[in-house]
KEMIMAR-735789 format. One line per field, with one value per residue (C-alpha): residue in one letter; residue number from 1; x, y, z. Coordinates in Angstrom, 2 decimals, decimal comma, always signed. Layout:
BEGIN
aa = (A  ...)
i = (NUM  ...)
east = (X  ...)
north = (Y  ...)
up = (Z  ...)
***
This chain:
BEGIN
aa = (X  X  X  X  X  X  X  X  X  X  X  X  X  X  X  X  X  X  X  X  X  X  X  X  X  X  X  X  X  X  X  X  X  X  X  X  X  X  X  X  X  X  X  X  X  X  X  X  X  X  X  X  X  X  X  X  X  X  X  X  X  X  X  X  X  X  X  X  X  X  X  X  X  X  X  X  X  X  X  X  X  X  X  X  X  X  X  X  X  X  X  X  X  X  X  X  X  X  X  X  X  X  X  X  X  X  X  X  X  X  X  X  X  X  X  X  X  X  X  X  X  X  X  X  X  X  X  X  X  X  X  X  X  X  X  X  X  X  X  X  X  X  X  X  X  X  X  X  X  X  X  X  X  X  X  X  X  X  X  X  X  X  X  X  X  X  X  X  X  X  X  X  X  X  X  X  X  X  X  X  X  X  X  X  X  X  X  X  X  X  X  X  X  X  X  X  X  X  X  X  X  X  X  X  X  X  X  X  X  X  X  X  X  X  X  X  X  X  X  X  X  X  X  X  X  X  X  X  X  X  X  X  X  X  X  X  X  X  X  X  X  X  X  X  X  X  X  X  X  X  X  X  X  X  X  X  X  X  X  X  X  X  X  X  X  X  X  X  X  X  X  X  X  X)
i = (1  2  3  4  5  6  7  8  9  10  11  12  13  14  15  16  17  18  19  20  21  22  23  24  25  26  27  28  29  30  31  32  33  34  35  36  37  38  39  40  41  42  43  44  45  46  47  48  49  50  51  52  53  54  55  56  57  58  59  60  61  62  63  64  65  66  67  68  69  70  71  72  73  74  75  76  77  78  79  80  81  82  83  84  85  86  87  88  89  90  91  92  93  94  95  96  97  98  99  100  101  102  103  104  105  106  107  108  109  110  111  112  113  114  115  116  117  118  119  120  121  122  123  124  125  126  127  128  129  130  131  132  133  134  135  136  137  138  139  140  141  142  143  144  145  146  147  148  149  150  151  152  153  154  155  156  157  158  159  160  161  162  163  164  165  166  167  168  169  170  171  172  173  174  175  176  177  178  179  180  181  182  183  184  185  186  187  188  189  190  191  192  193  194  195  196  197  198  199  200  201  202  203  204  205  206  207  208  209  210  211  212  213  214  215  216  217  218  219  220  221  222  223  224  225  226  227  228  229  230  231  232  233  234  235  236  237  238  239  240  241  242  243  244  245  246  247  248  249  250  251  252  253  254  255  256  257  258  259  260  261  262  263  264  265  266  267  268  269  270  271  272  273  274)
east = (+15,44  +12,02  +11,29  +11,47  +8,01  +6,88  +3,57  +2,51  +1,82  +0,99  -1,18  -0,54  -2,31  +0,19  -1,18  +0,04  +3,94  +4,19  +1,79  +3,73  +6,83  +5,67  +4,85  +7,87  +9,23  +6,42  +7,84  +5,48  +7,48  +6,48  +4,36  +1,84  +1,81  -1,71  -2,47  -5,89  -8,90  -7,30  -6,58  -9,49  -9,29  -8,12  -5,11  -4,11  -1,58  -0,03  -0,20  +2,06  +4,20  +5,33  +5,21  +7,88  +9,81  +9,67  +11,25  +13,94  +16,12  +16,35  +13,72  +14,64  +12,29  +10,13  +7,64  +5,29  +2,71  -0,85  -1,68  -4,98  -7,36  -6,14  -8,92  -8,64  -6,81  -4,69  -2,98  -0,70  +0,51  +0,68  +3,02  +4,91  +6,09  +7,02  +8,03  +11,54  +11,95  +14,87  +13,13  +10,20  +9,77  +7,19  +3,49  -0,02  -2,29  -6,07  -9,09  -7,63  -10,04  -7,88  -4,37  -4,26  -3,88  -0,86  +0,55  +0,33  +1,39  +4,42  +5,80  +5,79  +7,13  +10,45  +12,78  +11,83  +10,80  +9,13  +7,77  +3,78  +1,04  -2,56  -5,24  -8,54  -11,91  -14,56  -16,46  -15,05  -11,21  -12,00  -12,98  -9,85  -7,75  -5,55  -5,22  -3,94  -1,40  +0,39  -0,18  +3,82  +6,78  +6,96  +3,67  +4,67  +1,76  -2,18  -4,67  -8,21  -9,66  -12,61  -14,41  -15,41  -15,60  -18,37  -20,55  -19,99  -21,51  -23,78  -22,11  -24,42  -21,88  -18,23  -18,40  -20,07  -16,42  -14,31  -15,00  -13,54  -10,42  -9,96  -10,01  -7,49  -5,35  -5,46  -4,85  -1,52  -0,18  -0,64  +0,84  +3,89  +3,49  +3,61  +0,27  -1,58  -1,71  -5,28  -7,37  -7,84  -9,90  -11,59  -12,45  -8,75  -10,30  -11,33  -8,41  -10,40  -12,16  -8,85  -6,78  -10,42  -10,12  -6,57  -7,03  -9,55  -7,83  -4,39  -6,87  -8,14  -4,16  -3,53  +0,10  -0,16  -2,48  -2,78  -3,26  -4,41  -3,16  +0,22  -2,02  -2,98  +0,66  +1,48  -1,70  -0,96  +2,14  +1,27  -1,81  +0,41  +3,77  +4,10  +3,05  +5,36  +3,58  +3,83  +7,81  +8,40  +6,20  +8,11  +11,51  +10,13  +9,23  +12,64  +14,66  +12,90  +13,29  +17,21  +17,06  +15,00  +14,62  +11,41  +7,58  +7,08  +4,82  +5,93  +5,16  +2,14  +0,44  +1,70  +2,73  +6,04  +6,52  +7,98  +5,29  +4,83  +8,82  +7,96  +5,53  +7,73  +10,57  +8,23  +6,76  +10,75  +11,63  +8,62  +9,89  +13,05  +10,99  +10,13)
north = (-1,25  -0,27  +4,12  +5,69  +6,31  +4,05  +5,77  +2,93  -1,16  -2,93  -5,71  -8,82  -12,42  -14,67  -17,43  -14,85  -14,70  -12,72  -10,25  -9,97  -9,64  -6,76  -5,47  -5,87  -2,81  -1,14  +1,78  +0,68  +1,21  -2,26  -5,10  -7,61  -10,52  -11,83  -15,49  -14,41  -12,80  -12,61  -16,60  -18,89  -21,88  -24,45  -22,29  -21,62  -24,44  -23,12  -19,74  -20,66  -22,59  -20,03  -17,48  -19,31  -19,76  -16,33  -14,76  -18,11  -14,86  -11,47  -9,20  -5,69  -3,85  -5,07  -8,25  -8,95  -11,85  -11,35  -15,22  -16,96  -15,51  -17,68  -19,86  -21,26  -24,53  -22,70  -20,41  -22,73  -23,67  -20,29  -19,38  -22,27  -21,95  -18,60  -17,56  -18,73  -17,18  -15,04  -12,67  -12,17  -8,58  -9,23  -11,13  -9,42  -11,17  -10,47  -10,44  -10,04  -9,62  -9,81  -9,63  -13,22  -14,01  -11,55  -13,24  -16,64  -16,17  -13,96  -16,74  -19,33  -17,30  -19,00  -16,65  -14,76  -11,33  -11,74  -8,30  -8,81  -6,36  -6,86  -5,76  -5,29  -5,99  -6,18  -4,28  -6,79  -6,14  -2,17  -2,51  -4,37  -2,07  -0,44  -4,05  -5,49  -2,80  -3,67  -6,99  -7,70  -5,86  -8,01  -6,18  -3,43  -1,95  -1,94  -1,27  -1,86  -3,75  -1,86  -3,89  -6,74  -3,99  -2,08  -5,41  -6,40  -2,65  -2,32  +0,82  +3,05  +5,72  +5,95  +8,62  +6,07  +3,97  +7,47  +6,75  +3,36  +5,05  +7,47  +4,49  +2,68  +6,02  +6,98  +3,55  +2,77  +5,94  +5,26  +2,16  +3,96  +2,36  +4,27  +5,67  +3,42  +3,10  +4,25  +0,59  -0,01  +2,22  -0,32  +1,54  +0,96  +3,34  +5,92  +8,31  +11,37  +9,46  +8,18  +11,50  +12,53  +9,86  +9,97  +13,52  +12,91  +10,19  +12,37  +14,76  +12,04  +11,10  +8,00  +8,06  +6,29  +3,47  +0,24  +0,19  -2,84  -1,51  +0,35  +2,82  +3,90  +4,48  +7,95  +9,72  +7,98  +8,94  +12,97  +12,91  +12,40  +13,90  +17,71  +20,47  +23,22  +25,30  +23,21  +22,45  +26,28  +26,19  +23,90  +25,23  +28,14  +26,58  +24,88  +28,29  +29,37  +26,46  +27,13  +30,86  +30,74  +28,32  +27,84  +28,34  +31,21  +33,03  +33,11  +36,28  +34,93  +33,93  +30,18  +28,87  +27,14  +24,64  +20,96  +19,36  +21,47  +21,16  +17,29  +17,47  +20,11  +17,87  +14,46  +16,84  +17,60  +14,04  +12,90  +16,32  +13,95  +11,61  +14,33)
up = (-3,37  -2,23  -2,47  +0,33  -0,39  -2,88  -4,25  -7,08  -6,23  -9,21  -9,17  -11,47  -11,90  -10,67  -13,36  -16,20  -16,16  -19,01  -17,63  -14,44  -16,39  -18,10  -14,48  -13,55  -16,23  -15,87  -13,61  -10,51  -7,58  -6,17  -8,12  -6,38  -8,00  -6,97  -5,97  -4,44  -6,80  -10,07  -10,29  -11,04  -8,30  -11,13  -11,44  -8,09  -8,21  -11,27  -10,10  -7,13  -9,30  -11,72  -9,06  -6,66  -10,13  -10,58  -7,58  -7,70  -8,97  -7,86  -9,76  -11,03  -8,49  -5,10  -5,35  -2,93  -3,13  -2,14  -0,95  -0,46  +2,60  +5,63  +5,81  +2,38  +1,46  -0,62  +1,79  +3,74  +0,21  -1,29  +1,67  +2,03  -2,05  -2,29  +1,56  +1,03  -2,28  -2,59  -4,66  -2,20  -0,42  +1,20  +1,77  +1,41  +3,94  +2,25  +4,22  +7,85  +10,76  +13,83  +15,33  +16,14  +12,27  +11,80  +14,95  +13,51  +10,52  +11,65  +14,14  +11,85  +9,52  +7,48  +7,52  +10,91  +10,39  +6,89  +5,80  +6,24  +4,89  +5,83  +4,33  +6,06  +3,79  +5,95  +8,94  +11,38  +9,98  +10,16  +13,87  +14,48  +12,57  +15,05  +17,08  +13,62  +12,77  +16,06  +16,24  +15,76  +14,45  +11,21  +10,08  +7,66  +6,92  +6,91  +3,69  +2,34  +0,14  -0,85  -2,96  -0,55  +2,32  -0,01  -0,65  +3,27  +4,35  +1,41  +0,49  -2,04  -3,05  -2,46  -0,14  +2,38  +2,68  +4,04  +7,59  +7,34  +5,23  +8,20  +10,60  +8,52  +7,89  +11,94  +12,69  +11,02  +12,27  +15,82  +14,97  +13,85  +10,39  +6,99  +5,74  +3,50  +0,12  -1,25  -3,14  -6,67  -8,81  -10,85  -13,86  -15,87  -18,55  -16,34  -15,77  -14,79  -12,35  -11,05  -10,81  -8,88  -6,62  -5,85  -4,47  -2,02  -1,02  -0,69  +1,25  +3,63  +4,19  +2,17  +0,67  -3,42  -4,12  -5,94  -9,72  -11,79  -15,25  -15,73  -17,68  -14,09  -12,86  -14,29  -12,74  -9,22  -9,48  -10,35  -7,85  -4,94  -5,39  -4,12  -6,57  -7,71  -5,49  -2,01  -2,55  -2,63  +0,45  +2,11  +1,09  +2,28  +5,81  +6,48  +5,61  +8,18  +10,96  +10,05  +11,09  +13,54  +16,78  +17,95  +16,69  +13,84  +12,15  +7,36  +5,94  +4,19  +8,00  +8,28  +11,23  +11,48  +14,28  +14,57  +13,62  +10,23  +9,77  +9,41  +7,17  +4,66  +5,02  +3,75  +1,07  -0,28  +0,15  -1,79  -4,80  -5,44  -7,08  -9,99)
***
């Protein structure tokens, strides 16, 4: 059963069973195994293969399958192999630029209502972020792929890719769909730079990220769950809301109303995980 708030989505090369095995116990909350960029295009067909073998049984925790971008040859295959797979969770559409190709690929969807992610990687996608979220209620949720949206802006610095995070994040919420899960850091070695990243990215609103080594999975995991220090805070807020009716001033100056009562009770839903 998928988290309530899953906070860690392992990628895995779909032409490397024994690599997405070892995903599989990894502790991720949900693995990807990836038919897209990690599989050369003379494995694609065996990357399919083993994948649709693979979720022939349940597996232990969540799979979903990133497929082929839409216009590739490969897609209609990648989808038509593993879609009916009772192991599948869900699919991760890459490279999505409008609502039209959520549509399609929702309606002929087999079985109806397929769980569908889509992940937006260019400027075009980013504009169209808010149309894609609601495009149709088997769309899940909405993320970036950062690398090819930093080569299509011709992004210097990382810095330069927050407004379209912002977009992304404000998008799926008025939507009514989860907040997304922050992109790879690329850097498998670079931990420091990871826990780093992870907090701006809590900061700017994303909820967990992607990880492309299980090495990763610990300090996504730490970055984004409550600190000791924020659970007492929101104990501290719902005691309140249970005393009191209406808006409040805490002690310390905070101000209690509904909308801060939702956020406490996400941040002590999110503590169980500890």
């Amino acid at each position: 059963m998928t988290a309530a708030y899953p906070l860690t989505w392992l990628y895995a090369p779909g032409d490397r069973p024994h690599v997405v095995a070892k995903a599989l116990t990894s502790g991720a909350d949900i693995v990807v195994v990836d038919l897209e960029d990690a599989v050369d295009p003379d494995r694609k067909a065996y990357a399919r293969a083993a994948t649709a073998d693979l979720l022939g049984e349940l597996p232990p925790i969540p799979v979903h399958v990133r497929v082929n971008a839409l216009d590739t040859p490969w897609a209609a295959p990648d989808i038509a192999a593993v879609a009916r797979a009772p192991g599948l969770c869900a699919l991760r559409l890459p490279k999505i630029t409008s609502p039209a190709e959520v549509v399609r690929i929702a309606e002929r969807a087999v079985p109806p209502g397929l769980p569908l992610y889509a992940l937006l990687e260019s400027a075009l996608g980013v504009e169209h972020a808010y149309a894609v979220a609601s495009a149709h209620p088997s769309l899940r949720g909405i993320a970036l792929g950062e690398a090819d949206l930093r080569a299509d802006l011709g992004v210097r610095d990382d810095a330069g890719l927050d407004w379209s995070r912002s977009r992304v994040i404000v998008a799926a919420r008025a939507a009514g769909l989860p907040p997304p899960a922050q992109s790879v850091h690329p850097d498998v070695r670079d931990l420091a730079g990871l826990a780093t990243s992870c907090a701006h990215g809590r900061a700017l609103g994303f909820l967990g990220r992607a990880a492309i080594h299980p090495r990763q999975l610990a300090v996504i995991e730490r970055a984004f769950l409550p600190t000791e220090a924020e659970i007492e805070h929101a104990e501290t807020i719902l005691k309140a809301a249970t005393t009191q009716q209406g808006a409040q001033a805490l002690p310390d100056g905070c101000f209690v109303d509904a909308a801060v009562v939702t956020a406490a009770q996400r941040t002590l839903s999110l503590a169980r995980r500890r």
